[in-house]
GUKEBA-702470 format. One line per field, with one value per residue (C-alpha): residue number from 0; x, y, z. Coordinates in pm, whole numbers, plus 50000, padded with zeros to 5 digits. Layout:
num = c(NUM;...);
east = c(X;...);
north = c(Y;...);
up = c(Z;...);
This chain:
num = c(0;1;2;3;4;5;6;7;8;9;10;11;12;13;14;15;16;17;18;19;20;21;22;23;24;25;26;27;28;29;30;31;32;33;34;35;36;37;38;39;40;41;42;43;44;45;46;47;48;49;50;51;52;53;54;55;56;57;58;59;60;61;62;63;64;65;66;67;68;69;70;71;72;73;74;75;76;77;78;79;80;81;82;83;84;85;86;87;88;89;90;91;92;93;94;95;96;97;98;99;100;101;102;103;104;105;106;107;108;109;110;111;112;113;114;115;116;117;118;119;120;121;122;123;124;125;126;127;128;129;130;131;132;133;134;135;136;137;138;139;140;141;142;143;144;145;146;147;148;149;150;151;152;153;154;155;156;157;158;159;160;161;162;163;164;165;166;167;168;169;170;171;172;173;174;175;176;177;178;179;180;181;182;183;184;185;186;187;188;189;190;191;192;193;194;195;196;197;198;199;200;201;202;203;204;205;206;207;208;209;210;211;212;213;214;215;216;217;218;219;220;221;222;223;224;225;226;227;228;229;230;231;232;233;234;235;236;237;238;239;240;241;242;243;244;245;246;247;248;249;250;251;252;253;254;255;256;257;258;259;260;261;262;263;264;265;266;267;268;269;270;271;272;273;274;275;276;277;278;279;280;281;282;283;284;285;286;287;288;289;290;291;292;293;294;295;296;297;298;299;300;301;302;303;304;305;306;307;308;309;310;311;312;313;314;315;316;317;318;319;320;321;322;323;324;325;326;327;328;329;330;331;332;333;334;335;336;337;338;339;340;341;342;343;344;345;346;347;348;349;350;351;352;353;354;355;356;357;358;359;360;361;362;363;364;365;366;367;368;369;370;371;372;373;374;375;376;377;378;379;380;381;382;383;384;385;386;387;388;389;390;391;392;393;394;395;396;397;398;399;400;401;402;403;404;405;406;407;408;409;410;411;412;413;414;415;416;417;418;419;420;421;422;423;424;425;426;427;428;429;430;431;432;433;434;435;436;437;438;439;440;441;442;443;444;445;446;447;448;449;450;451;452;453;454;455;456;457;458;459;460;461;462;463;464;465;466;467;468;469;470;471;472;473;474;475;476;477;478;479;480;481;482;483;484;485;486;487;488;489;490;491;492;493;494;495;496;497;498;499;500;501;502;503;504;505;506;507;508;509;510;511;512;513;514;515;516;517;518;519;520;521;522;523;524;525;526;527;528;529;530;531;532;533;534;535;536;537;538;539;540;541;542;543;544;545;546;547;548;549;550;551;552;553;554;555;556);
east = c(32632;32756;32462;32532;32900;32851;32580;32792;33088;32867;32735;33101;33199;32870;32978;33327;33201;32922;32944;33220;33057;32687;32816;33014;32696;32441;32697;32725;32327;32124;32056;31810;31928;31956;31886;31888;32156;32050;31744;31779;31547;31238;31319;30990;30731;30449;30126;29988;29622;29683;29726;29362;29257;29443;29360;28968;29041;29071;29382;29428;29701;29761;29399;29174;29076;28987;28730;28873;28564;28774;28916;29261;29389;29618;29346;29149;29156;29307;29134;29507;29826;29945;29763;29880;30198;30178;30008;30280;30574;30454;30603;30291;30427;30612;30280;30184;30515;30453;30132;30347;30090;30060;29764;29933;30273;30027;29851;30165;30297;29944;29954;30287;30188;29898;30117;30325;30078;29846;29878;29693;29478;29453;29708;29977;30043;30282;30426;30740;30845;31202;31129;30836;31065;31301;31080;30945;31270;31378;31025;31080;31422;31328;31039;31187;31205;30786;30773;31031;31032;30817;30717;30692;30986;30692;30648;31029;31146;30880;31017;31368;31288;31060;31383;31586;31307;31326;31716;31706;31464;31639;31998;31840;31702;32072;32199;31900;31933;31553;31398;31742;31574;31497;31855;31995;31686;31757;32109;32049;31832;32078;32328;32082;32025;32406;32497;32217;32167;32403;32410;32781;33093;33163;32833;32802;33124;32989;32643;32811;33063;32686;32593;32858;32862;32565;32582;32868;32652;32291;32425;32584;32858;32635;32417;32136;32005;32095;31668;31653;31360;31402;31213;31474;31702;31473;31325;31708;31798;31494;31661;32071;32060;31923;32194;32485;32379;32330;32679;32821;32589;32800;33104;33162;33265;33015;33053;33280;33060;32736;32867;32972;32652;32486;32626;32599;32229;32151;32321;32141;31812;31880;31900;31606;31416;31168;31097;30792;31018;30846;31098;31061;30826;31045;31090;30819;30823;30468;30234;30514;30451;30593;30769;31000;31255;31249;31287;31562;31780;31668;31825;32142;32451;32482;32799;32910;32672;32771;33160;33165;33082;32805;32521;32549;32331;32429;32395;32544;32563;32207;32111;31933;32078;31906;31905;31857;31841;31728;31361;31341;31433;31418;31459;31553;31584;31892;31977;31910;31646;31836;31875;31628;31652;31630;31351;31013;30941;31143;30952;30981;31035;31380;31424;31123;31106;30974;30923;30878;30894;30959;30688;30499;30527;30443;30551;30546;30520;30243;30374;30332;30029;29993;30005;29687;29589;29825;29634;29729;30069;30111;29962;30166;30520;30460;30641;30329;30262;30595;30689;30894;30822;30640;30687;30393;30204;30495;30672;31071;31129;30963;30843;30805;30597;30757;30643;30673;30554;30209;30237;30320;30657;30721;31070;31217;31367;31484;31482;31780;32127;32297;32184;32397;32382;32631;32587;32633;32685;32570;32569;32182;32144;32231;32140;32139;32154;32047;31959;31878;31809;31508;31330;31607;31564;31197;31216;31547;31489;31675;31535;31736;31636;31725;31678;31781;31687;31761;31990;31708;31521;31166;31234;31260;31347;31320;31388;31309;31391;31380;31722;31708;31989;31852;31761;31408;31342;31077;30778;30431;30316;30464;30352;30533;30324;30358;30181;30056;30034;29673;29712;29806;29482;29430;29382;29340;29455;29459;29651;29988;30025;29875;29812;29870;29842;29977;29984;30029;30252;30144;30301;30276;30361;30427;30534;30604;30340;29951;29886;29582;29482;29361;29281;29596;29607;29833;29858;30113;29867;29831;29502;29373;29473;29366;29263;29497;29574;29841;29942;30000;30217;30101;30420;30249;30343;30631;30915;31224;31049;31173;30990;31014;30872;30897;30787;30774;30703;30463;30483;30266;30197);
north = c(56678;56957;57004;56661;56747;57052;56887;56559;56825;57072;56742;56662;57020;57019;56755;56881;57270;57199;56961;57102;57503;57286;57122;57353;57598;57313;57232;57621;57617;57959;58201;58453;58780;59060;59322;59355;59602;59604;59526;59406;59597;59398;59477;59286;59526;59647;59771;59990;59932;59564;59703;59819;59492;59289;59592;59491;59113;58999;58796;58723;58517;58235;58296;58252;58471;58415;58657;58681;58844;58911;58566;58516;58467;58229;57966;57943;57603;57718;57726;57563;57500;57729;58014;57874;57898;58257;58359;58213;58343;58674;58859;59008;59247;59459;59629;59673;59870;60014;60220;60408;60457;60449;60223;60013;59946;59811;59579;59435;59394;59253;59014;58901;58890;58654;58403;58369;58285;58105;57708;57558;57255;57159;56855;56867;57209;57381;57691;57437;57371;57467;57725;57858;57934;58040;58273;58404;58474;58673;58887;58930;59066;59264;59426;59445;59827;59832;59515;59644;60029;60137;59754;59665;59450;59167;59152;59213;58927;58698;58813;58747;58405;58343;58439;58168;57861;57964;57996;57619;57423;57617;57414;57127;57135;57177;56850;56632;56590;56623;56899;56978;57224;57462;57448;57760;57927;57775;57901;58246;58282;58175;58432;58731;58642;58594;58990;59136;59016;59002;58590;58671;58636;58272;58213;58497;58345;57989;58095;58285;57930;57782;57972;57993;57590;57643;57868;57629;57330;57482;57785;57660;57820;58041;58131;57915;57714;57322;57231;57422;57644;58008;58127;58033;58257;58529;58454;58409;58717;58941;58776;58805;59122;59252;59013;59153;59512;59411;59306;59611;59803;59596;59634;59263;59016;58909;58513;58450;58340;58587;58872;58637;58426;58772;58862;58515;58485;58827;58722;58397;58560;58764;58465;58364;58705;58775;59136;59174;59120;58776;58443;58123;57886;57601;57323;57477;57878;57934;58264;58554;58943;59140;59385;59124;59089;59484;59541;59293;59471;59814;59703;59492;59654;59621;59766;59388;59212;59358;59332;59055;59268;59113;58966;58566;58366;58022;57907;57548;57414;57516;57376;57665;57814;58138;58246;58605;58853;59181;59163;58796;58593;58204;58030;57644;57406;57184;57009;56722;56677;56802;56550;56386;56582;56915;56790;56843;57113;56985;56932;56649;56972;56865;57060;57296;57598;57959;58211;58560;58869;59231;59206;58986;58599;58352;58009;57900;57626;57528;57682;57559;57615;57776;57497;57292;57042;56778;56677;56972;57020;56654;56736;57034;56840;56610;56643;56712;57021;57162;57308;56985;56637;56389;55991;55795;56026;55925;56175;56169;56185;55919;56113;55857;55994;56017;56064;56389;56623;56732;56687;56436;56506;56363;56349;56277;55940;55870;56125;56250;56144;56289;56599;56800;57149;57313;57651;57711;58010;58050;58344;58352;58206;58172;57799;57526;57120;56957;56616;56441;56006;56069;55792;55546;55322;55203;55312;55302;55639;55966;56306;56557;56889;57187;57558;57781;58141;58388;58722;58964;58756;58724;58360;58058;57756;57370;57056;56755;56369;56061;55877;55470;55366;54978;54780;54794;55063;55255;55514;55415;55775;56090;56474;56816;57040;57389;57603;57947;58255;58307;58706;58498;58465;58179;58375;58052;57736;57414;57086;57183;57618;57790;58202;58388;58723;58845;59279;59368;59087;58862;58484;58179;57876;57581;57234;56916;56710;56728;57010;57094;57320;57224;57340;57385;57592;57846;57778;58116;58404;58667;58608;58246;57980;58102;57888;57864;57687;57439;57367;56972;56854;56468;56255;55902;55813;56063;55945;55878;56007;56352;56669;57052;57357;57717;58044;58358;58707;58881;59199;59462;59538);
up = c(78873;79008;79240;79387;79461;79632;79889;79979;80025;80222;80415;80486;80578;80841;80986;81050;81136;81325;81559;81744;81810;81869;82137;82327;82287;82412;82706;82821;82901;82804;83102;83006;82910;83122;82847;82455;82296;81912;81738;81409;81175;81005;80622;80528;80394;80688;80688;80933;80857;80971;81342;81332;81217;81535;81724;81665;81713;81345;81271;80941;80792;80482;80351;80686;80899;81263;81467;81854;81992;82301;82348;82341;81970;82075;82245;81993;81763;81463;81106;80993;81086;80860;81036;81349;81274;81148;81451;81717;81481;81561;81242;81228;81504;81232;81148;81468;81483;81183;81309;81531;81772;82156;82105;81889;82086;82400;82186;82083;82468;82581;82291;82383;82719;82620;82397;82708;82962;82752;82696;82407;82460;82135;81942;81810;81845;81580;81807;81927;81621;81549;81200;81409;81706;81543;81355;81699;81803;81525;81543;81908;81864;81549;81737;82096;82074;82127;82345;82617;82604;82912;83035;83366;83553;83538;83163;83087;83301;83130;82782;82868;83016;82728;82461;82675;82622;82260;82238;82419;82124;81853;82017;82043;81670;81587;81700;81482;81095;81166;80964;80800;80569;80869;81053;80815;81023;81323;81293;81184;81477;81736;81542;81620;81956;82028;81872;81990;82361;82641;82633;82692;82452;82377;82361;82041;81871;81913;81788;81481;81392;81402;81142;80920;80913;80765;80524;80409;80383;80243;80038;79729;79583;79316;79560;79496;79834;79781;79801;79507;79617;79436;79704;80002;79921;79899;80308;80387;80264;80436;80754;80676;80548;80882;81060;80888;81017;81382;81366;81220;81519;81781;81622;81570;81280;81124;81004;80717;80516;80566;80316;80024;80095;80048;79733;79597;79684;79542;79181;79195;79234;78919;78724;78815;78778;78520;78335;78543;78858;78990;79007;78772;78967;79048;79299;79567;79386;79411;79579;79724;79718;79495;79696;79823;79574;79566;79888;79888;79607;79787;80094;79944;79907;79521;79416;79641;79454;79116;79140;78933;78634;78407;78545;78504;78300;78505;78845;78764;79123;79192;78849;78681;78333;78121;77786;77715;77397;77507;77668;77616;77865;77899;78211;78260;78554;78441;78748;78920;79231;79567;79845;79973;80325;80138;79893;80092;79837;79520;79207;78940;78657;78497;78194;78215;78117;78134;77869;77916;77725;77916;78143;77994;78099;77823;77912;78293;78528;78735;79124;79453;79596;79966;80182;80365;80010;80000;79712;79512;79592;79512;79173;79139;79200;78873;78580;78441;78612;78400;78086;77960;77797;78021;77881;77988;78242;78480;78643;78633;78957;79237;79559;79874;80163;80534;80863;81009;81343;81250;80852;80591;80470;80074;79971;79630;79674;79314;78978;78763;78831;78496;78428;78135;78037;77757;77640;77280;77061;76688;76461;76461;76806;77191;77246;77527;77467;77772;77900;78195;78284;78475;78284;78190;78505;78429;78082;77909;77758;77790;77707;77516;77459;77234;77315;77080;77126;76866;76905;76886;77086;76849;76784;77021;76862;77063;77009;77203;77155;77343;77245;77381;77567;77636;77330;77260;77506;77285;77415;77335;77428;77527;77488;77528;77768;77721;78003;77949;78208;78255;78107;77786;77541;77260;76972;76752;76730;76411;76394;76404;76487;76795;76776;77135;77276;77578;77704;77335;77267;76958;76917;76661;76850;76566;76617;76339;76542;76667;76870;77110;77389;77686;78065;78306;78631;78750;79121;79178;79155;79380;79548;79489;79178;78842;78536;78257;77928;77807;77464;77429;77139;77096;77043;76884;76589;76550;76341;76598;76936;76777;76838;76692;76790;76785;76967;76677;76731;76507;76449;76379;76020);
């Protein structure tokens, strides 16, 4: 509930904030800049070996890669959108900066150069869309140091006209609820450009009202961003953190909001964060490099982030709630589905879980996968792609496709309305007694669920029920899907007790019902999607739609 609050008040505080610095920005025009006084630095982890690759005409980027053979890269029909839109967001550029070569500082001018005299003929062409801009801008400014240092008058007036185009479709993305997901972007673009060119005064204090209205709508007030996505904050942050310096550089206030956003973000993120340093896969989580979340904390100013004393175990308004006894750590999504504007990437995962022991994850969701199947991130958004109950083979939330610029767009139209969390404390156990409604409109039912993990943390205990709140509102079938990461091994399985190993940790999973293992996948892995297991716990015939299980450690010896 609290969730739902916070986004109908951030909705009402946009509209108050917003409109009001959007339109006296969009009614000043955008001139182009006359010259660039900070570059904000690009905190995102390079490689310099990448320059060679461009350098010989090989572009690489979401999985294909595209041979130039002296063409222009940015002419050629894409393999994807998605590489598309890497190539024309140019954030590539960082390794090109990276190789801190002569060679290597041309080649990022001449491609540049080519982007901005080169029209595409082919449809529906992703480089004007408002993240992709806005993306373009940010790289631009980020890498401006080895695009402008020694050009000619020629190429720097094209840049500087080209920053103005870009500063023009990020305004006009500000003024349509359109794409609301990619406005916080959109926004923190406009910011950079404001501190760090000479676009003059008002325009940089209009710019920076832009984007505090929305850090006041999307950022929720534990830090958690109100789609839900674990991975937003984490892009946000490899972009604000950078911000906030620029505007120390110049000297100027940075947005009200920005720091506490910062801090909030960065707690949030530990909530979420597993012993082996990768985030719970939910709503969207799926494929993201390791190094990001380290380079995050690396960069983050963490006696801020830390004031509060304790790390928290709750982000209520986001929805997310952990149990934790020293290397265990169990992670649960406990709020309802975000609205529908903010819910391209929301899943229908209402009280899954994950499991995970030091580094060693047990219990996960499916992912995301990286974008270009439909299909498969369809698949991945059901209920039964989670760690939860499914009632059935419906999923608890009801996603309704609608149109959208160059890709379907599927938004969660109906799910969860009640969700409750309450956080109990035993003298054997830290536990949490949740519920949602996800399936009382077609159903009547509501699940309830249990955790219950013990103080040392070598026990996890659950229970699960489906409690009928219409008369005669009954489930003819319903199961308890447990996935495992693909590192963990079936060691042995019978009716009612599985045996797992996972990196020298050894498990008996038990339950008071039939038990089997079948196939899953694990869309989230590094390189491509890796096979997996799931143990299903068959719910016919139980007495009372009631359901027990446990997770045990056993030790050695």
């Amino acid at each position: 509930m609290r969730l739902a609050k916070a986004a109908a008040r951030g909705v009402a505080s946009f509209a108050r904030a917003v409109r009001g610095p959007y339109l006296v920005v969009q009614a000043m025009g955008v001139r182009p800049p006359e010259r660039l006084y900070v570059a904000p630095q690009d905190i995102r982890t390079a490689d310099p070996t990448v320059a060679d690759e461009i350098y010989a005409g090989y572009f690489s980027f979401d999985g294909k890669v595209v041979e130039a053979n002296g063409r222009s890269p940015f002419s050629i029909a894409p393999p994807s959108m998605a590489w598309r839109r890497s190539l024309v967001g140019f954030s590539w550029l960082r390794h090109l900066r990276a190789a801190d070569r002569a060679l290597a500082r041309a080649n990022a001018r001449a491609l540049v150069d080519d982007f901005l005299r080169t029209r595409a003929d082919f449809i529906d062409d992703p480089a004007q869309e408002p993240s992709v801009v806005a993306r373009r801008t940010l790289s631009w400014l980020a890498q401006s140091p080895i695009l402008l240092d020694g050009a000619d008058p020629d190429f720097y007036e094209r840049f500087m006209r080209a920053l103005a185009r870009n500063i023009r479709v990020l305004l006009r993305a500000m003024g349509s609820e359109r794409r609301a997901s990619d406005r916080l972007l959109c926004a923190t673009a406009l910011a950079a450009f404001g501190v760090c060119a000479d676009a003059g005064r008002k325009f940089e204090l209009r710019a920076t009202a832009l984007l505090d209205a929305e850090l006041l709508r999307q950022i929720l007030p534990d830090g958690g961003h109100i789609g839900r996505n674990p991975e937003t904050p984490v892009e946000l942050l490899l972009d604000l953190l950078p911000l906030r310096q620029a505007y120390a550089a110049r000297g100027r206030r940075p947005p009200e909001r920005l720091t506490a956003s910062i801090g909030a973000m960065i707690a949030f993120l530990r909530v979420l964060k597993h012993g082996d340093g990768a985030l719970a896969l939910f709503n969207g989580m799926g494929r993201a490099p390791p190094d990001r979340l380290a380079t995050i904390l690396a960069h983050a100013d963490l006696a801020h982030a830390d004031a509060g004393g304790a790390p928290s175990l709750d982000a209520p308004y986001s929805g997310y709630r952990r149990l934790q006894a020293g290397a265990t750590a169990v992670i649960v999504d406990a709020g309802p589905p975000p609205p529908p504007q903010f819910s391209l990437a929301a899943h229908a995962g209402c009280l899954s879980f994950e499991y995970s022991i030091g580094p060693e994850r047990i219990i996960v969701n499916c992912g995301a996968p990286p974008s270009g199947s439909e299909a498969l991130r369809r698949l991945a958004r059901s209920t039964a792609a989670h760690s939860t109950l499914i009632v059935e083979d419906r999923s608890s939330c009801r996603l309704e496709a609608r149109p959208g610029r160059g890709r379907p767009e599927e938004r969660i139209v109906a799910g969860p309305a009640r969700v409750k969390a309450a956080r109990r404390s035993t003298d054997s156990s830290h536990d949490l007694e949740l519920s949602h409604d996800g399936y009382v409109r077609e159903l009547g039912l509501s699940h309830e669920r249990k955790l219950a993990l013990s103080h040392d943390g070598a026990q996890l205990f659950g229970d699960d029920r489906l409690v009928a709140l219409r008369h005669g509102a009954r489930a003819e079938h319903f199961v308890l899907r447990f996935h495992l990461h693909p590192d963990v091994q079936v060691m042995g399985a019978n009716a009612r007790k599985v045996l797992l190993t996972s990196g020298g940790v050894d498990l008996v999973f038990e339950a008071n019902a039939d038990v089997s293992v079948e196939e899953s996948v694990f869309f989230a892995a590094p390189a491509a999607a890796r096979k997996s297991a799931q143990i299903v716990v068959d719910g016919r015939g139980v007495r009372d739609a009631h359901l027990r299980w446990s997770f045990s450690r056993v030790e050695e010896g």
